[in-house]
C-alpha positions as CSV (number, residue, x, y, z in Angstrom):
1,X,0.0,0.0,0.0
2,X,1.4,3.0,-0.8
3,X,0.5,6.4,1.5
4,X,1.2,10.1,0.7
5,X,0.8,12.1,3.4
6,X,0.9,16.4,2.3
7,X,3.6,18.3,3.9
8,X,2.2,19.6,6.8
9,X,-0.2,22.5,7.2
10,X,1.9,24.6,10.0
11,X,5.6,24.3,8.7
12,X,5.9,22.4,5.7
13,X,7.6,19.5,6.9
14,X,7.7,15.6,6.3
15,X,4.7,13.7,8.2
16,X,4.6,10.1,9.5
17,X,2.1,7.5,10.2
18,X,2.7,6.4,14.1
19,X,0.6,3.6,15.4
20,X,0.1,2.9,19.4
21,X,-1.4,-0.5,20.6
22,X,-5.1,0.3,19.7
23,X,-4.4,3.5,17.7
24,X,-3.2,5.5,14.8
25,X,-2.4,9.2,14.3
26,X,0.1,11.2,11.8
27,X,2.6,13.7,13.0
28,X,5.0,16.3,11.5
29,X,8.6,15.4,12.0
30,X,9.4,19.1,12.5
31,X,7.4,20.9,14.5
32,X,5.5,17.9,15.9
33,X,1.6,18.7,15.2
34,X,-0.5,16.0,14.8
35,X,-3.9,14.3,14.3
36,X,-6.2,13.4,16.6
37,X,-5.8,9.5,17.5
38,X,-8.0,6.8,15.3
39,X,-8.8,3.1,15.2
40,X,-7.3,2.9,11.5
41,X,-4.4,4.1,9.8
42,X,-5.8,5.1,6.6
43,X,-8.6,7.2,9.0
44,X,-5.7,9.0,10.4
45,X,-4.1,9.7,6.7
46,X,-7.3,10.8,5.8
47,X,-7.7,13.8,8.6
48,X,-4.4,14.3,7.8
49,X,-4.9,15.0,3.8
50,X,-8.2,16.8,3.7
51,X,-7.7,20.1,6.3
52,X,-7.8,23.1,4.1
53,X,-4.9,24.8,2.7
54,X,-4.3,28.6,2.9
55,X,-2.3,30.6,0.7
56,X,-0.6,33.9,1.3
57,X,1.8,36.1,0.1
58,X,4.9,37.2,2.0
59,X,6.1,40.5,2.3
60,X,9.7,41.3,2.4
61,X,10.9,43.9,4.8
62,X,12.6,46.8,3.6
63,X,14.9,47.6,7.0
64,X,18.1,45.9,6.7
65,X,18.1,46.0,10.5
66,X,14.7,44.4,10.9
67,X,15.2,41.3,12.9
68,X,13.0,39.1,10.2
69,X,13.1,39.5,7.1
70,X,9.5,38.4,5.9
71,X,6.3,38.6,7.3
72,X,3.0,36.4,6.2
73,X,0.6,38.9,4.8
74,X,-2.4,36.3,6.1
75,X,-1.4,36.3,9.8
76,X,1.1,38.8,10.3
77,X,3.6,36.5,11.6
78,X,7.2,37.8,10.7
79,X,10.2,34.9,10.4
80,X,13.7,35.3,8.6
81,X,14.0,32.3,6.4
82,X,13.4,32.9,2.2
83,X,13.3,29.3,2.2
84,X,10.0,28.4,4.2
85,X,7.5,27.0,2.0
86,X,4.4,26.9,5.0
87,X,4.2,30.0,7.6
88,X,5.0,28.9,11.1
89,X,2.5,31.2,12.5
90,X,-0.8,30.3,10.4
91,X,0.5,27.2,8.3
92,X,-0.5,28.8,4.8
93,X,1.3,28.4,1.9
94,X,3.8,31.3,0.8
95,X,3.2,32.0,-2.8
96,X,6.1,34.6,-3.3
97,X,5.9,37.2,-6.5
């Protein structure tokens, strides 16, 4: 059987399929969010696959001495990696320009 899981909603990172004695759940490598616990693995995939995406834009911040320099134009949450792919404030998307 082969599983894709989406990257996760909150950072972007690689999720995993864990299983307890009498229960299944996925969970982000990264930053360690996760589904609720269910009988079944493929229940568990399936919660994981089908929460709704956002998509924002970032804006870039002018001030060379800003402290981050981008800030999610959905939440308003300011980082300083180019390279996120997922906010870590809101978990949208970045779709740059």
């Amino acid at each position: 059987m082969n599983i894709q899981l989406k990257p996760c909603p909150f950072c972007g990172g690689i999720a995993d399929i864990w299983q307890g004695c009498d229960y299944h759940y996925v969970m982000c490598r990264r930053c360690k969010s996760k589904t609720a616990d269910f009988e079944k693995d493929d229940e568990a995939v399936d919660a994981w696959n089908k929460r709704a995406e956002r998509i924002s834009t970032v804006t870039r911040a002018r001030d060379s001495a800003y402290k981050h320099n981008c800030k999610c134009d959905g939440c308003g949450f300011a980082f300083n990696s180019r390279f996120v792919t997922h906010c870590p404030g809101c978990g949208a998307k970045i779709e740059r320009s």
